[in-house]
Residue, then its C-alpha position, 0 to 999 in steps of 0.5 A: x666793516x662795522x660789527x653788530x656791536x656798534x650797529x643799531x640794527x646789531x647786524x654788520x655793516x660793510x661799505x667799500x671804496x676802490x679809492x682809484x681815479x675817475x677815467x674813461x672808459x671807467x675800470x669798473x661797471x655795475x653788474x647784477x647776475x641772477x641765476x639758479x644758486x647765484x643772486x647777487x649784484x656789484x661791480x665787476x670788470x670788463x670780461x668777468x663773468x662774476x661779481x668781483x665786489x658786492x653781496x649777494x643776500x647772505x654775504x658782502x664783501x670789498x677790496x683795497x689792494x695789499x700792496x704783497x711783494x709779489x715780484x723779483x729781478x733775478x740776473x741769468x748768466x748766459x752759458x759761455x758754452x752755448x749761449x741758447x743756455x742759462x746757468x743753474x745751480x745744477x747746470x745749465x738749461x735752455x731758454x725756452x723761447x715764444x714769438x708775439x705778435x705786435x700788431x701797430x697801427x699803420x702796418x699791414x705785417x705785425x712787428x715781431x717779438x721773440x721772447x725768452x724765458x727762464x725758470x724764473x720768468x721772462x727775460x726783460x731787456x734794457x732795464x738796467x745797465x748796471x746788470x753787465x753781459x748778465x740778463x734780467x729775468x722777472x719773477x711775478x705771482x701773476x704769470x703763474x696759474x691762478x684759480x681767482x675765477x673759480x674763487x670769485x665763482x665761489x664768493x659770489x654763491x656763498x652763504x655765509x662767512x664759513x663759505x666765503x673764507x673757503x672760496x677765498x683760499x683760491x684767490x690768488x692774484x691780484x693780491x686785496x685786502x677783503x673786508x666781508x660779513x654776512x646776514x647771520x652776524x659774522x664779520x671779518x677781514x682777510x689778506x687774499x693773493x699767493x704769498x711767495x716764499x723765498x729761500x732766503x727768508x726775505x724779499x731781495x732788495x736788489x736783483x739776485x743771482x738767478x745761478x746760486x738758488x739762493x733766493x729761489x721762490x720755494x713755495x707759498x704761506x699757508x692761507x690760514x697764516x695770511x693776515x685776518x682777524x674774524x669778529x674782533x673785540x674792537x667792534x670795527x675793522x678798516x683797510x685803505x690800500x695798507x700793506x699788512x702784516x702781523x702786526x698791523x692787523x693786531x695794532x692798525x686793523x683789529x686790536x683782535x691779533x690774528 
């Protein structure tokens, strides 16, 4: 996105690339959706009743993906008391447990699954060896309850860049890079997607003791500290796929500084 600075017409421009590979069936396809309070067109996805990248007639906007640490391994310790129940720092718990049903291709009965869950996630099996009689469970911001569809509902009716910013505070997975800018001149970049926050400070770098808590997921960062830079003194701003942090976007991206 190229600020009006550096514009002959002084109005931003915005062009956006998804970089990904040509397949078929595509990933993407073209949409326009009119409506009372909502006319704009763009790509969307297959299932999404909105506008995914595009812009309407006050605001647009794209993505290249942030590349966030999103995800853990945690090993669960089986209570050598029952073994229906996994080790906490306050005890011991039930797995709590699902059947799914695997249709294949061949089979009149479905092949079933029974999947167990602790307070981290899922259980994944024969992952890694090295895990000993202890389990594997995944802890993923994408199982959790995400509000990305009211948010891109919010994007798509926006009318400025004040209304855009607000709509992308529920966005919450899968995490992007969001360039945008609208009709009155203001322009930006901003990190969209729920950002963990260990007890530990940092993500671990090998699977950790699910029955410690010591690398628990304690909450979210707030999004007015997510990446972003709005009209920065560089008079452009460009993403392509590059995880951010504070100093890439004052260095890489803005030389604004967020």
């Amino acid at each position: 996105v190229v600020g009006g600075s550096l514009s002959r017409s002084w109005k931003p421009l915005l062009a956006n690339d998804m970089h990904l590979g040509l397949a078929q069936p595509t990933i993407w396809y073209l949409m326009g959706l009119h409506a009372p309070g909502v006319d704009v067109v763009g790509m969307t996805l297959p299932g999404t009743p909105m506008v995914v990248a595009g812009h309407s007639r006050a605001v647009a906007w794209g993505f290249t993906n942030a590349a966030l640490d999103d995800a853990d391994f945690f090993l669960e310790r089986v209570s050598p008391e029952d073994t229906t129940r996994y080790l906490t720092p306050w005890g011991s718990e039930p797995f709590s447990t699902r059947v799914e049903e695997i249709r294949v291709k061949g089979r009149q009965a479905p092949e079933l699954l029974t999947v167990r869950e602790t307070r981290h996630g899922p259980i994944v099996t024969g992952v890694e060896a090295r895990a000993g009689e202890d389990l594997m469970a995944v802890r993923w911001v994408g199982l959790d309850v995400s509000g990305t569809a009211v948010a891109l509902r919010g994007m798509n009716r926006a009318r400025s860049a004040t209304e855009f910013i607000a709509a992308l505070r529920g966005f919450g997975n899968p995490h992007q890079n969001v360039v945008f800018a609208d009709t009155a001149g203001t322009w930006g970049y901003w990190m969209a997607g729920t950002v963990p926050l260990r007890a530990g400070g940092r993500p671990p770098l090998l699977p950790a003791p699910g029955w410690t808590g010591k690398d628990d997921w304690v909450g979210t960062l707030p999004f007015e500290e997510h990446p972003h830079a709005l009209n920065p003194p560089r008079g452009f701003l460009a993403t392509a796929n590059n995880r951010q942090t504070r100093d890439s976007v004052s260095v890489l991206i803005s030389d604004g500084g967020w």
